[in-house]
OpenMM code with the backbone's topology and positions (N, CA, C; nanometers):
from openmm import Vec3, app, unit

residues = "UNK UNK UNK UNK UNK UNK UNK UNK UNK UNK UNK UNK UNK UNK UNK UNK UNK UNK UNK UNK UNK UNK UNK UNK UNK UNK UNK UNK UNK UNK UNK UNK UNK UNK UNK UNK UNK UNK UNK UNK UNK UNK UNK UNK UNK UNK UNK UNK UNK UNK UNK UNK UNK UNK UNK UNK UNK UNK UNK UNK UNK UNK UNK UNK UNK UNK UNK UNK UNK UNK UNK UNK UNK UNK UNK UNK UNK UNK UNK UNK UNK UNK UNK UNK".split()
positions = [
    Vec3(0.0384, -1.2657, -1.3004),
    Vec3(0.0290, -1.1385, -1.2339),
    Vec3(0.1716, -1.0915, -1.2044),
    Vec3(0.2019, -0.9530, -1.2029),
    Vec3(0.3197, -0.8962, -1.2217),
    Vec3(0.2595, -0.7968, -1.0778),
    Vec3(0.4010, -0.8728, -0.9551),
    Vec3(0.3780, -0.7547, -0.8384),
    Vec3(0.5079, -0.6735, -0.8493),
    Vec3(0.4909, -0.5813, -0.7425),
    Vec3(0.6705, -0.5032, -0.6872),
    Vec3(0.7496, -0.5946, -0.5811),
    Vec3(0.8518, -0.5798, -0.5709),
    Vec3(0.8978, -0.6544, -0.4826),
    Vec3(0.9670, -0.5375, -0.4333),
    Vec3(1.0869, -0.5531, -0.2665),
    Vec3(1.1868, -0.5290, -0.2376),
    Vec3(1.3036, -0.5696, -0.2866),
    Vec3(1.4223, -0.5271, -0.2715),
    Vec3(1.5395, -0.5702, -0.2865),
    Vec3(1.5834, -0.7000, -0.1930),
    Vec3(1.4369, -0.7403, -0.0664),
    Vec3(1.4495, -0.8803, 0.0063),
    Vec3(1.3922, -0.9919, -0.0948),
    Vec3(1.2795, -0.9189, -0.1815),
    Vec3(1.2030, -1.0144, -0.2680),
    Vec3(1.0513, -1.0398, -0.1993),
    Vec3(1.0580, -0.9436, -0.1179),
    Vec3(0.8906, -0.9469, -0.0473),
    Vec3(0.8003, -0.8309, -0.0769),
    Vec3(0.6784, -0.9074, -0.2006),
    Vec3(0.6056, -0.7760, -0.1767),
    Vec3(0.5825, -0.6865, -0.1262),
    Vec3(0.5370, -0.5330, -0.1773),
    Vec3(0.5547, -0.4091, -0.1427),
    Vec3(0.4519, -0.3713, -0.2061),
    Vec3(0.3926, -0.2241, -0.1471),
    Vec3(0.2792, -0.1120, -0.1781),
    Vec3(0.1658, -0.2268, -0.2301),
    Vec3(0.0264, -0.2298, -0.3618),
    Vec3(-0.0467, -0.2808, -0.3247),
    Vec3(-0.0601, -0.3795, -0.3739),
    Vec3(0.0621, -0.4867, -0.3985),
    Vec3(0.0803, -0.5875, -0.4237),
    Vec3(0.1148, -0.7216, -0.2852),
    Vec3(0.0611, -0.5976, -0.1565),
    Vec3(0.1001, -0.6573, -0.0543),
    Vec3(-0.0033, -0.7538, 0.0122),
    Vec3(-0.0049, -0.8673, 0.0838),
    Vec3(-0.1422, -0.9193, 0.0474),
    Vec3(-0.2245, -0.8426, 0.1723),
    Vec3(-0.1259, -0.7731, 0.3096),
    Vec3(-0.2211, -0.7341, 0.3900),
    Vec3(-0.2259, -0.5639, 0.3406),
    Vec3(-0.2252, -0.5158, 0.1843),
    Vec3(-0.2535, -0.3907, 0.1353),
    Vec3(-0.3881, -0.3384, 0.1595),
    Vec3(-0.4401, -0.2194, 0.2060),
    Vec3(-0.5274, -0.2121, 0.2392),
    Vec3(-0.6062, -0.0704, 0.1191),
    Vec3(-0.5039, 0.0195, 0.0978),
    Vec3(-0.5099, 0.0788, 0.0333),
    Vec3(-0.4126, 0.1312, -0.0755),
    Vec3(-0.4764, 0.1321, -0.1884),
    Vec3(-0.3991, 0.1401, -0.3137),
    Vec3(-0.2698, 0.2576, -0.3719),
    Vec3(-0.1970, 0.2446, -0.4277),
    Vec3(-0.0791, 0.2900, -0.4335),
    Vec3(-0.1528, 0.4288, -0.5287),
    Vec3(-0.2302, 0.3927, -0.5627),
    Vec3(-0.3059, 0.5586, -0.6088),
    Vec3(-0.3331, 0.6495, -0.5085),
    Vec3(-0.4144, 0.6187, -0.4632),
    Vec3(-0.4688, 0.6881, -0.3019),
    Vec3(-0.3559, 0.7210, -0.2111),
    Vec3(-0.2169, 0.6582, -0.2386),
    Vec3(-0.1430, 0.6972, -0.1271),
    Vec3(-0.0626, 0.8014, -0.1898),
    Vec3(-0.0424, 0.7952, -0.3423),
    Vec3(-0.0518, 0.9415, -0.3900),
    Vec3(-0.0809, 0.9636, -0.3726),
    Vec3(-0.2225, 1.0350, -0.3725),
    Vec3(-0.3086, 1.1115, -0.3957),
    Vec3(-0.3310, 1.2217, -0.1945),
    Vec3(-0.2959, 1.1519, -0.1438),
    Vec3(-0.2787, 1.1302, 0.0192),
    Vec3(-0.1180, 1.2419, 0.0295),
    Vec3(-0.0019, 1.2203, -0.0275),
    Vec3(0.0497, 1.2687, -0.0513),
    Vec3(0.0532, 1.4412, -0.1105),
    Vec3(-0.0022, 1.3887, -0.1967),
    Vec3(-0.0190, 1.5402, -0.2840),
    Vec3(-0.0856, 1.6029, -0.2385),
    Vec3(-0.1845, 1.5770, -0.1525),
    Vec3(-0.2740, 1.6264, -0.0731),
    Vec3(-0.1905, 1.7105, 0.0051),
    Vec3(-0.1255, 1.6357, 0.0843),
    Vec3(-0.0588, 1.7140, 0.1867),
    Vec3(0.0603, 1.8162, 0.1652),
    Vec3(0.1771, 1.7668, 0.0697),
    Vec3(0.2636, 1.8153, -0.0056),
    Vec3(0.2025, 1.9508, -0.1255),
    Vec3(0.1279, 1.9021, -0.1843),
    Vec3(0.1166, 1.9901, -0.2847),
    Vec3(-0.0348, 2.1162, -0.2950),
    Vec3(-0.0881, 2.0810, -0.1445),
    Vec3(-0.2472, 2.1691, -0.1196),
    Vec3(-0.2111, 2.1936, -0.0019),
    Vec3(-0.1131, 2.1084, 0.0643),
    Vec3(-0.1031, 2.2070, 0.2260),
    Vec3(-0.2382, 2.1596, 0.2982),
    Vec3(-0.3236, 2.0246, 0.2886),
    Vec3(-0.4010, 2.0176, 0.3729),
    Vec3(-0.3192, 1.9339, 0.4840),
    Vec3(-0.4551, 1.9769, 0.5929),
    Vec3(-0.4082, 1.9079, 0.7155),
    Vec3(-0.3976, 1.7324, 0.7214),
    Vec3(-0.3997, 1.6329, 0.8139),
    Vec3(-0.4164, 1.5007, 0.8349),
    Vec3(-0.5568, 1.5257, 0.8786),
    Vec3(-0.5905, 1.5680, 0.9251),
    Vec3(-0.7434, 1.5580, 0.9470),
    Vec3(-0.8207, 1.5587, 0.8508),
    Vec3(-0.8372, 1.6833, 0.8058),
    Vec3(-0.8352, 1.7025, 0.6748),
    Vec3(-0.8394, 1.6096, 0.5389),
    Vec3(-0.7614, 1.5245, 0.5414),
    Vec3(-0.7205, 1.4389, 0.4102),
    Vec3(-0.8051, 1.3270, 0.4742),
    Vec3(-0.8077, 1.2791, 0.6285),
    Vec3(-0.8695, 1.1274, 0.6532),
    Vec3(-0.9973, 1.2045, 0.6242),
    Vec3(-1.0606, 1.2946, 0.6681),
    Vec3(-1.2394, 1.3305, 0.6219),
    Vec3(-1.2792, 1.3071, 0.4910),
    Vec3(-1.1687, 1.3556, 0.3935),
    Vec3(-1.2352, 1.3682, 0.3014),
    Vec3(-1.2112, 1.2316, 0.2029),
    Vec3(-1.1071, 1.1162, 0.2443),
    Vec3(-1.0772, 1.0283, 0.1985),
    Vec3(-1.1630, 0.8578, 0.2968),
    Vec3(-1.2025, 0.9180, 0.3963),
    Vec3(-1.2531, 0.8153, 0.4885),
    Vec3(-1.1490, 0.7218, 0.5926),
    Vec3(-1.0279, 0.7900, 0.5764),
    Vec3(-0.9230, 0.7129, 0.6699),
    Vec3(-0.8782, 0.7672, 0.8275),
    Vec3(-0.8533, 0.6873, 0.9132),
    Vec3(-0.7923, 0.7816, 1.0413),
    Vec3(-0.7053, 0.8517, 0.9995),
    Vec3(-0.6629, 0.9464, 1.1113),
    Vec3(-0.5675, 1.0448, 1.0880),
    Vec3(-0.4065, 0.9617, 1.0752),
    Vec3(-0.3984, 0.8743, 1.2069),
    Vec3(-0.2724, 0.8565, 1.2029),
    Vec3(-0.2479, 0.7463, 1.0774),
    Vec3(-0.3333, 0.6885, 1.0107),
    Vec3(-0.2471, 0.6363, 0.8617),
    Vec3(-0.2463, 0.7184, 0.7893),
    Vec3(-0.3056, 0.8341, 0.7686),
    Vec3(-0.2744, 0.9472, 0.6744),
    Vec3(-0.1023, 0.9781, 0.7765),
    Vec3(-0.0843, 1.0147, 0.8232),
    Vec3(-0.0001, 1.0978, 0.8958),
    Vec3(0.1086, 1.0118, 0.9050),
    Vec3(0.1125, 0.8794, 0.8666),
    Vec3(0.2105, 0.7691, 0.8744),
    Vec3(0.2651, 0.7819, 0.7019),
    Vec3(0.1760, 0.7746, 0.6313),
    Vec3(0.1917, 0.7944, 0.4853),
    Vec3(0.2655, 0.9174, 0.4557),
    Vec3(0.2214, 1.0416, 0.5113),
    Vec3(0.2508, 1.1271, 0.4935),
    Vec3(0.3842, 1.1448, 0.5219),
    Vec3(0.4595, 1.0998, 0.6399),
    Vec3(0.5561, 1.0862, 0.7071),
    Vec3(0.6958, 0.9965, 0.6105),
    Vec3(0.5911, 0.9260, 0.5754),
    Vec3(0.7123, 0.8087, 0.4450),
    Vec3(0.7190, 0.7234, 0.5467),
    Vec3(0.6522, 0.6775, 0.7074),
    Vec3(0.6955, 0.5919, 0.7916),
    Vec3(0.5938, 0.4156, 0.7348),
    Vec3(0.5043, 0.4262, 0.6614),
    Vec3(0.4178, 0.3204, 0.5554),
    Vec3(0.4663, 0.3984, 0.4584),
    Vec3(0.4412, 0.2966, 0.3069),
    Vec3(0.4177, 0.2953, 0.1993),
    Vec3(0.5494, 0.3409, 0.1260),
    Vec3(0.6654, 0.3582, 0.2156),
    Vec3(0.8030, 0.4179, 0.1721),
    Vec3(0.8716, 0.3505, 0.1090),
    Vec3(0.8351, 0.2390, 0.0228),
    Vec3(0.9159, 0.1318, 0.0092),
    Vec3(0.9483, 0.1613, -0.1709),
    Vec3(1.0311, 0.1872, -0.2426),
    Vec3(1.0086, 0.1751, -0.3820),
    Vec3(1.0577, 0.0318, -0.4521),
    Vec3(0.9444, -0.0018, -0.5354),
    Vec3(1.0231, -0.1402, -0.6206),
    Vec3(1.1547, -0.1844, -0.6765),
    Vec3(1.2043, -0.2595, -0.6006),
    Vec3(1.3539, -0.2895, -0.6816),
    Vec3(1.3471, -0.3609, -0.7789),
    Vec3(1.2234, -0.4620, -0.8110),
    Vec3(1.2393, -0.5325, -0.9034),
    Vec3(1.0885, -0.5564, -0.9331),
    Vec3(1.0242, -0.5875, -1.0400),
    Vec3(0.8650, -0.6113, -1.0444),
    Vec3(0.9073, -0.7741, -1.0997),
    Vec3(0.8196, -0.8919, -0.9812),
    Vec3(0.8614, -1.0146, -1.0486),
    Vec3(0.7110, -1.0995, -1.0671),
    Vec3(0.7090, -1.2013, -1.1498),
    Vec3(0.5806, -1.2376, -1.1814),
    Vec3(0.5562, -1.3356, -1.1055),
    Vec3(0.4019, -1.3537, -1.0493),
    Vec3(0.3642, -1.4498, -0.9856),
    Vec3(0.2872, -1.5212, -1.0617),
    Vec3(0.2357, -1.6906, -1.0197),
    Vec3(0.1859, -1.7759, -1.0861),
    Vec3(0.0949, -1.8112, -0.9131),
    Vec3(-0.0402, -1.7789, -0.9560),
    Vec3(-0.1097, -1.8416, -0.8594),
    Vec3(-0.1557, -1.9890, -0.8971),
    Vec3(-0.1162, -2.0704, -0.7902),
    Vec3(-0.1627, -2.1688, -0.7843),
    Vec3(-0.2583, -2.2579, -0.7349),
    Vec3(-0.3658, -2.2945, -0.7938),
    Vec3(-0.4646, -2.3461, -0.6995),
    Vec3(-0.4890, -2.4786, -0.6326),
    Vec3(-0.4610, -2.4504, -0.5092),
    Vec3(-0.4606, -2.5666, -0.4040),
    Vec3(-0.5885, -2.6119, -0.3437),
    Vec3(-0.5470, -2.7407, -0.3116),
    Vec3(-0.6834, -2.7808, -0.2760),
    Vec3(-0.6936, -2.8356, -0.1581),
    Vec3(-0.8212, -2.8266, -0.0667),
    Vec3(-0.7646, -2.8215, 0.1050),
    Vec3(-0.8634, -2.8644, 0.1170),
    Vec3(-0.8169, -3.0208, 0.1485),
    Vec3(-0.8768, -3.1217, 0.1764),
    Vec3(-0.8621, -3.1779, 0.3083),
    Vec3(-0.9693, -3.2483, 0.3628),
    Vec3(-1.0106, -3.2757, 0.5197),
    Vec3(-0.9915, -3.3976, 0.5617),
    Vec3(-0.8533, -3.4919, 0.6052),
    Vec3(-0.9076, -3.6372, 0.5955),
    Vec3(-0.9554, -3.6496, 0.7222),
    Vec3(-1.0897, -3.6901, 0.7694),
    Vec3(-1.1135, -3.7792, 0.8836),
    Vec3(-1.1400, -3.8472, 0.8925),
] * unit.nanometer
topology = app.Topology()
chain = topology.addChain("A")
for resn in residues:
    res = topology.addResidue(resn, chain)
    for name in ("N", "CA", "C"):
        topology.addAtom(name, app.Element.getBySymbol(name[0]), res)
């Protein structure tokens, strides 16, 4: 799997593991507001989100982060075992 990283090397947008919503939608959240002139109210009704993460997005104060580098991950499967 191929995520974004920062320039720290810590996932970013929806490669993040506590991502909640997708780097489409936060376009789309965007353009909304930028390019139709709707309100934050507005955009959470018709998208199903509160206002203030629309209005955080909107702001660039979430999701502002752009990829400095896209690096590949290797999940590994661990096994979590109980001794008693």
């Amino acid at each position: 799997m191929i995520v974004a990283v920062n320039d720290k090397g810590y996932r970013i947008g929806s490669s993040h593991h506590n991502s909640r919503i997708s780097d489409e939608m936060v376009d789309k959240i965007r353009e909304m507001r930028e390019d139709m002139s709707m309100k934050y109210m507005e955009i959470a009704q018709v998208l199903n989100l509160t206002k203030s993460v629309v209005a955080k997005i909107c702001q660039y104060e979430r999701r502002a982060q752009t990829p400095y580098r896209w690096k590949r991950i290797t999940k590994d499967v661990e096994e979590n075992s109980t001794d008693e």
